[in-house]
N, C-alpha and C positions, 0 to 999 in steps of 0.2 A: 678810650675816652669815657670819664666817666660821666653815668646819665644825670641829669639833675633833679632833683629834689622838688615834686609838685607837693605847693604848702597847703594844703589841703584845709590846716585853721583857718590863713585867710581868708581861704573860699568860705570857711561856715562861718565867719564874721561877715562876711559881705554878706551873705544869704538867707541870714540865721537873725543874729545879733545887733544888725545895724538897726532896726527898728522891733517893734512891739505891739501888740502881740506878734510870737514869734510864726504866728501858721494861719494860715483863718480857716475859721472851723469847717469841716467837709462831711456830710453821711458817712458812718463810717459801716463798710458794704463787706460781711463775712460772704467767702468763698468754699464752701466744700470740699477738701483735697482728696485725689486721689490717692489710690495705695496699689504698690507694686513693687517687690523686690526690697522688701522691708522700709519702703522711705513713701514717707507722705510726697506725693508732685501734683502739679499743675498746670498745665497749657499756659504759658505767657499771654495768651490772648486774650483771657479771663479777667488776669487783675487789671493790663494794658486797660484794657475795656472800659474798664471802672474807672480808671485815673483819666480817661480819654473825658467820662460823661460828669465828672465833678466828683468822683467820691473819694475816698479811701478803701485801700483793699485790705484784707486779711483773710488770709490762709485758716482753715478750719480742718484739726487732723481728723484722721476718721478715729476717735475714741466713745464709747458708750459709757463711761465714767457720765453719768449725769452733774453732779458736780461740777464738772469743766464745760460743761455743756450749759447749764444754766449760769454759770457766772461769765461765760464765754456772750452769749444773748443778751445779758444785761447790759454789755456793752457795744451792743450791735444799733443799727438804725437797716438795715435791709438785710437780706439772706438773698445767697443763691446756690442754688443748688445743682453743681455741676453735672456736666455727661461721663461715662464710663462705662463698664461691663454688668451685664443682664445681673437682675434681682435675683435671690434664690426662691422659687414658687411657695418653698415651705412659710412664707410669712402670709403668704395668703390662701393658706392652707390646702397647697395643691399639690401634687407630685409631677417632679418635672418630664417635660416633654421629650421625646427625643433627638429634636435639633435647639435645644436651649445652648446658646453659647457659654462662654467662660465665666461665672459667677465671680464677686467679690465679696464674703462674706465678711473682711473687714468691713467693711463698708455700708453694707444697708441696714443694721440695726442704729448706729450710730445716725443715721441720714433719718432713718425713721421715727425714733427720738427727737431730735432736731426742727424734724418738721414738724409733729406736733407740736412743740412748747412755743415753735416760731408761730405759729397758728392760733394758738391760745393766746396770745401777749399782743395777738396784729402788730405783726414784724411783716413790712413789705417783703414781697417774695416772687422770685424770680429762677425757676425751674428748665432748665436746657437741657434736651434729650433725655438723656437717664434722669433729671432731674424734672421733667413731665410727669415720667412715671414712677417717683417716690413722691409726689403729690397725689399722683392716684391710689398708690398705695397705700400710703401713711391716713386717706381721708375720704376715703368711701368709693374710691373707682375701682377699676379693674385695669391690670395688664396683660395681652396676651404674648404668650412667651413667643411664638413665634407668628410674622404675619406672610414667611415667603410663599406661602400657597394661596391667599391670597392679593398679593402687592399685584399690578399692573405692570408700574416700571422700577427701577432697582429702590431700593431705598437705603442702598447699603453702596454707594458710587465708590470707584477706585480713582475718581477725579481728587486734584488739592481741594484741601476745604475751602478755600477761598473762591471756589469756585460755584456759582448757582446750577445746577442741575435741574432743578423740576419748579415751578410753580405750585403757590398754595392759593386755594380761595378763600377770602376773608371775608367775613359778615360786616355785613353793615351795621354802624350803631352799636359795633363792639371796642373792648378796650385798644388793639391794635388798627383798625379805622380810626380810632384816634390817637393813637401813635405817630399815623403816617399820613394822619388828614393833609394833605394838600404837596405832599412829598415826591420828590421826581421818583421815588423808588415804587413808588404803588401805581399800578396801571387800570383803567378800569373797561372792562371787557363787557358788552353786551351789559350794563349795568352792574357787572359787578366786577369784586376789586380782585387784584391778583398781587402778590409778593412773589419774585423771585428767592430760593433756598436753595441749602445745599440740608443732605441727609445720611447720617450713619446710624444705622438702627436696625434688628429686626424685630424685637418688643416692643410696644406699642399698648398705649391706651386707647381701649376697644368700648370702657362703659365710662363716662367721667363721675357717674355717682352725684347726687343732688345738690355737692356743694358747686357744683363748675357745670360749668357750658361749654360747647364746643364755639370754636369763634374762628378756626379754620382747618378746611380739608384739602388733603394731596387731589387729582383726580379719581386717582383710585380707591378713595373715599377715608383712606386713614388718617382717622384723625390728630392734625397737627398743631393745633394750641384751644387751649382751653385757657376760661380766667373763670373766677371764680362770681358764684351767684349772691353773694351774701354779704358784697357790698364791700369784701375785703380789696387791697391792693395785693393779690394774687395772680399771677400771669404764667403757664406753663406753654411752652413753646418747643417742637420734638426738634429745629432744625438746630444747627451752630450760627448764632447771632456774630457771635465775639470772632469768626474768622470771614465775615462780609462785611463790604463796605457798606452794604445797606442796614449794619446789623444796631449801630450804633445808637439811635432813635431810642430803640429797645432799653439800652443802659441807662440813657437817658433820664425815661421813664422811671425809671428804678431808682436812681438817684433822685429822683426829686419828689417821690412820695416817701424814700426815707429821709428829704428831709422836713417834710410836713408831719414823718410821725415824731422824730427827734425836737419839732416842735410843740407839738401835741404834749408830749412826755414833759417838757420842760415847760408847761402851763401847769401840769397838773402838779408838779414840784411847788408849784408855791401857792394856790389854790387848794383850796378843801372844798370835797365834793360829795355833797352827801344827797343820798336818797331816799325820798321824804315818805316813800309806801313801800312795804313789804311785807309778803303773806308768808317766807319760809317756816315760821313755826307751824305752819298747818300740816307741814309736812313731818315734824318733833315724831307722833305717832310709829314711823315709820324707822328709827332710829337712826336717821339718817347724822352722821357726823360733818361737823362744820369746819371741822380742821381738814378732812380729803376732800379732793376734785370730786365732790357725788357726781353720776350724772343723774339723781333723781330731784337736785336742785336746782336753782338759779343764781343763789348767791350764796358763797361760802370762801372762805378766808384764801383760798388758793384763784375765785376769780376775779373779786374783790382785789388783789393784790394786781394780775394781770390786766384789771383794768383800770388800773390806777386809781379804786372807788376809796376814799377815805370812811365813808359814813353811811349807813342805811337806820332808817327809823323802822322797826319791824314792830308789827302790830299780834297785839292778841286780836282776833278774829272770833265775833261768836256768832254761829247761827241761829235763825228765833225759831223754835224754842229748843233751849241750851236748861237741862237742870242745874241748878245750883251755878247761876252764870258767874256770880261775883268770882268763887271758887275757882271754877273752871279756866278764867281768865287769870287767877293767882297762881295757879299751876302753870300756864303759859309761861310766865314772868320767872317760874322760880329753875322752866330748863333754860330758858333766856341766860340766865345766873352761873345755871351750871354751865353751860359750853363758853361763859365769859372767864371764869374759873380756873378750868381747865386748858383751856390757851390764852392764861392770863398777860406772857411774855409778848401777843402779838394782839389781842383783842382786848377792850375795857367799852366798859358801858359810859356813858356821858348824858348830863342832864341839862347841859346849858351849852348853848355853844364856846363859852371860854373854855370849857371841857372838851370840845373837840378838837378844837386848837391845838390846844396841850395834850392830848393824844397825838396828833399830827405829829408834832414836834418831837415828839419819845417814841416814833416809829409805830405804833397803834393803830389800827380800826377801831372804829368807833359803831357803836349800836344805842340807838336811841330807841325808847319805849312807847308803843301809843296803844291806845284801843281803838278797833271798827266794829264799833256799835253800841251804843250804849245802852241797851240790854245788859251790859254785865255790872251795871247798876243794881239791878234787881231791885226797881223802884226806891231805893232806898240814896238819898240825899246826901248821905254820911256817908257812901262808902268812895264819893268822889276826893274826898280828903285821904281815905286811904290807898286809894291809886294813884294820888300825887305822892302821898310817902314810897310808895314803888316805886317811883320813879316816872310815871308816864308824862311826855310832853302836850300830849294833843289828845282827843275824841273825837271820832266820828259819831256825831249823834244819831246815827241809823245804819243800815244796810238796806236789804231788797224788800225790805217788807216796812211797813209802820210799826211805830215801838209805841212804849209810852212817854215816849219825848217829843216827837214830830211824826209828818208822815214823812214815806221814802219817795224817791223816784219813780220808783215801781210796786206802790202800795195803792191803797183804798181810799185815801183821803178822809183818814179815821178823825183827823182831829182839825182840819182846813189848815196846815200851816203847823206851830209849836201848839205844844198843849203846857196847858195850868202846870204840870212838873216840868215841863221842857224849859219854861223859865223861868224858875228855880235853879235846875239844872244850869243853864247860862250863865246866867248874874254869881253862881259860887265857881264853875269856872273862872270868872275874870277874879275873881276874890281870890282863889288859889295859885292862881298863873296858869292855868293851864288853855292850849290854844283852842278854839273851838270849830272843827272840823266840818264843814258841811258838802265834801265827797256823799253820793246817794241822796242828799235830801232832794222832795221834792221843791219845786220852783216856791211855792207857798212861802213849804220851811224856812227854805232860803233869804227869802226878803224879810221872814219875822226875825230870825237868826241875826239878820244884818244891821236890823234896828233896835233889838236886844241885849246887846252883846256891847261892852263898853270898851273893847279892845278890838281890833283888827280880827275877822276871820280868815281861815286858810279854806281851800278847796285841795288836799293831799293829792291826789289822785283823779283827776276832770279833765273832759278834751272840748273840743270848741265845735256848739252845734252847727253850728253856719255852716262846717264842714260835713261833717256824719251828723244826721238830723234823730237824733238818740237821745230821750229823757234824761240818762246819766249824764249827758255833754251839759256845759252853758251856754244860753244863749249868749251876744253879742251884749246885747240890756242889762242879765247879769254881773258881765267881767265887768263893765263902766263901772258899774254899783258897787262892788266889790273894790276895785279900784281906788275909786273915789275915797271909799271909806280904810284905805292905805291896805286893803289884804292881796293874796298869794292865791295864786292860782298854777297847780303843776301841773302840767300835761302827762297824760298816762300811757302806757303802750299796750294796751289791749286793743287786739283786732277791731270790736267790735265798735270803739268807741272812738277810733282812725277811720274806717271807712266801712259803709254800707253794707257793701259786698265783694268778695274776695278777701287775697291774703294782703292785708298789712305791710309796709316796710319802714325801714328810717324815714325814706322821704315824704310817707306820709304823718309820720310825727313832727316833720320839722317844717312842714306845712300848717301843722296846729299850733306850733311853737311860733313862727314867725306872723300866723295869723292872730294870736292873742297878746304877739307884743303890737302889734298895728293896731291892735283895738285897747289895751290898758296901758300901754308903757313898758320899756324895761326891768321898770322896779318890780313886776307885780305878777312874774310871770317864772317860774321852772319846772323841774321833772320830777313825776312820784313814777316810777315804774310799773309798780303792780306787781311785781317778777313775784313769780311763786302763787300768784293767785290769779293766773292765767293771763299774768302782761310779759312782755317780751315780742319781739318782732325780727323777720330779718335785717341786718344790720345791727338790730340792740336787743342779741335774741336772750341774752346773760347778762352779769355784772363784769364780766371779759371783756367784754364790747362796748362798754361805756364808752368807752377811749374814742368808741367814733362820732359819738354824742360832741367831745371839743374840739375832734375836728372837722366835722361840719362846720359848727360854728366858729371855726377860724376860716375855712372857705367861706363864707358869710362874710366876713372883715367883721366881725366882733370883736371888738376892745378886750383885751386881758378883766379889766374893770367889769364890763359888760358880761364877762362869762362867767367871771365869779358870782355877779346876780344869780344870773339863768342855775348856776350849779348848786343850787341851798342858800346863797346868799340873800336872797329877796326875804326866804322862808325864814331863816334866820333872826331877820331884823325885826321881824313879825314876831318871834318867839323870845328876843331880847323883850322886845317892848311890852308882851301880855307878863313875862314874866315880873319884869320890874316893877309894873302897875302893882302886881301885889304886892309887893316888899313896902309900898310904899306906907 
């Protein structure tokens, strides 16, 4: 008898074709494959898993071709990093032990690549056994090669994996406490939480290294998931999620922060994002290059990219007293030149924002020019016209000390406010277009500056004293004023000017950020970083990490509208409008 013929088009017309779009969009969730017996594989429970909690899966071969690896991430929205056989010690430069089991050495250069570039870009990330410990690996932990001398009870069970064998303790007020907040799978014992696990392991991470916390132990004290400290969507977890029923939650999770980055990235796709302070020419001396990942900087064309920054306004910087400051400041400008030059194919300098635009759109960073300080005047009147022909958008009419334009924040009160040159100074900025900066001034300056000044002023780099009660900050009277008279106020990320005492984080930026839109508006308010002249914080500790800067403010419910403000936009319209005043 013969068999019949299953019409398999039908089914893709029924399934496919009958309506439009043909798919709706999912995270789409890279899986690490294993290797064995020359063939990349995978546990079925992995990608199952992924398709169970909303994503899409895909298979990642173990290959160290960087190439396939970064064109592979670009089109990822989460990473996981599967289980498998023990690390080779040699990457962490150890000589192996005597009971280290069966190495792969396919496999952990490729995983270790991988996870850093996933880590560089904030690609959510999601680490299972072996995949805990090439998080420690790849990012500041440690693994010990073997823990059977000290484990308690097995950790290497000959039970199915579907089976729970041992209990983990879990902290409170960590990422999986809120995974499993209110969940029949989480028990809570003498005040604390417990998860049933299952465990194949005898490597282990024994130090997680500064970037992670431990956020749960076996009894026997091995630690069994860390997330990370720095604000990323980083989750490492030692048991098998993908072969429990309670493991699900877990995937969950991971789906749905990739697809707030997948959102995030598709903000930034049609938003320009510029930032409006930066000190890295201070670091020029040191001849650092801007086309490599330095790590002696903050922003350079490799974080810039990964953090999806279109634009940074980098400042000549002169401290008082600078010889020959006009100078000194024109040699700023002129490696400014060179390193736009020399990776002219991905950087161009811009003077207007239709220029950054049109960078944007021809695939380009953009760098724009300022001064902090106007010491590099060198009293002389005339040579503001020559810093507009440089190209500079904006001045900072002081730094830490009084100049002979005004006094500073933290100066003497040489002159009570602007002095007899400061406006002079003023009145031929607006005459030339250029913005006029009062970051550093003191409070004085500031109100003469504001009734001076025939166009809108910026504050580049200011945080809000209400909060951290700091001379550099504004007050609250201030922002109104400023406000009022249509200018820009960026919130900056230096420690000192987020909070009193301690260390800094995003969420205290975005506490001064939402505090100084409650007090000026929307319009009137974004980010100058400071990166490179000791701003950076964790969570936005680089130009890599910007990317978490929009998506806070999409957990906010901020409008697409409203973020292009906060991201240069506000400063922008500020520097359309001084500009054009001149032309006119």
């Amino acid at each position: 008898m013969m068999a019949s013929r299953f019409d398999w088009q039908s089914q893709l017309a029924k399934t496919v074709y009958a309506s439009f779009p043909e798919a709706q969009r999912k995270p789409v969730i890279g899986i690490t494959g294993n290797y064995g017996e020359l063939t990349c594989k995978l546990a079925e429970s992995y990608y199952k898993s992924v398709v169970r909690a909303g994503g899409t899966p895909v298979i990642i071969p173990p290959l160290s071709d960087t190439d396939s690896i970064i064109n592979t991430l670009d089109h990822l929205d989460g990473l996981i990093l599967s289980g498998g056989a023990d690390y080779d010690p040699h990457y962490a430069g150890e000589e192996p032990w005597p009971k280290l089991g069966g190495i792969n050495e396919e496999r952990d250069l490729p995983e270790l690549f991988i996870t850093q570039l996933a880590y560089n870009r904030q690609l959510p990330i999601l680490g299972i056994c072996r995949g805990i410990q090439t998080l420690a690996m790849t990012l500041g932990g440690h693994v010990r090669q073997d823990i059977s001398d000290i484990w308690q009870h097995n950790h290497s069970q000959e039970e199915e994996r579907s089976v729970a064998t041992h209990s983990v303790t879990v902290e409170k007020n960590s990422l999986l406490s809120r995974i499993y907040s209110g969940s029949q799978f989480f028990t809570l014992h003498s005040s604390l939480f417990t998860l049933n696990v299952n465990s194949f392991h005898h490597q282990a991470v024994d130090e997680t290294g500064p970037r992670f916390r431990v956020i749960a132990r076996s009894d026997d004290g091995i630690i069994e998931a860390m997330e990370s400290t720095e604000y990323k969507s980083i989750l490492g977890v030692q048991w098998h999620p993908e072969c429990l029923e309670n493991g699900l939650p877990i995937f969950e999770w991971l789906v749905g922060e990739a697809r707030q980055y997948r959102q995030t990235c598709d903000v930034h796709s049609r938003i320009l994002s510029l930032d409006t302070h930066c000190d890295t020419p201070m670091f020029f001396p040191q001849n650092v290059d801007f086309g490599q990942r330095d790590q002696r900087i903050l922003v350079d064309l490799h974080k810039m990219t990964e953090g999806h920054q279109d634009a940074t306004i980098m400042v000549a910087y002169l401290p008082q007293p600078t010889d020959q400051p006009t100078a000194f400041a024109d040699s700023i400008f002129d490696k400014i030149e060179d390193i736009v030059a020399k990776h002219s194919s991905h950087l161009a300098i811009a003077h207007t924002p239709d220029e950054l635009w049109a960078n944007k759109r021809q695939g380009k960073k953009s760098i724009m020019l300022g001064i902090e300080n106007g010491h590099a005047l060198d009293g002389k009147i005339e040579n503001l016209r020559h810093f507009k022909e440089r190209g500079i958008v904006y001045m900072t009419l002081c730094h830490n000390g009084d100049n002979d334009i005004c006094d500073s924040a933290r100066g003497e009160h040489t002159h009570n406010g602007v002095s007899a040159f400061g406006r002079e100074v003023i009145h031929e900025m607006n005459r030339l277009g250029i913005m006029v900066d009062l970051s550093h001034a003191a409070e004085k300056s500031f109100y003469d500056a504001l009734e001076l000044s025939a166009t809108p002023i910026v504050c580049s780099h200011s945080s809000c004293r209400a909060l951290c009660d700091h001379p550099r900050n504004l007050t609250d009277d201030q922002m109104r004023a400023l406000a009022q008279r249509g200018g820009v106020m960026q919130v900056t990320l230096y420690h000192g000017f987020l909070v009193k005492d301690g260390e800094a984080t995003i969420e205290d930026a975005m506490r001064h950020l939402d505090h100084a839109i409650s007090i000026m508006g929307i319009d009137h308010v974004g980010l100058g970083t400071d990166f490179d002249g000791d701003g950076g914080i964790r969570g936005m500790a680089n130009s890599s990490e910007l990317l978490n800067y929009t998506r806070e403010l999409l957990k906010r419910h901020y409008s697409e509208e409203d973020i292009q403000k906060l991201w240069g936009g506000n400063f922008l319209r500020v520097m359309n409008e001084v500009q054009n005043i001149s032309k006119a």
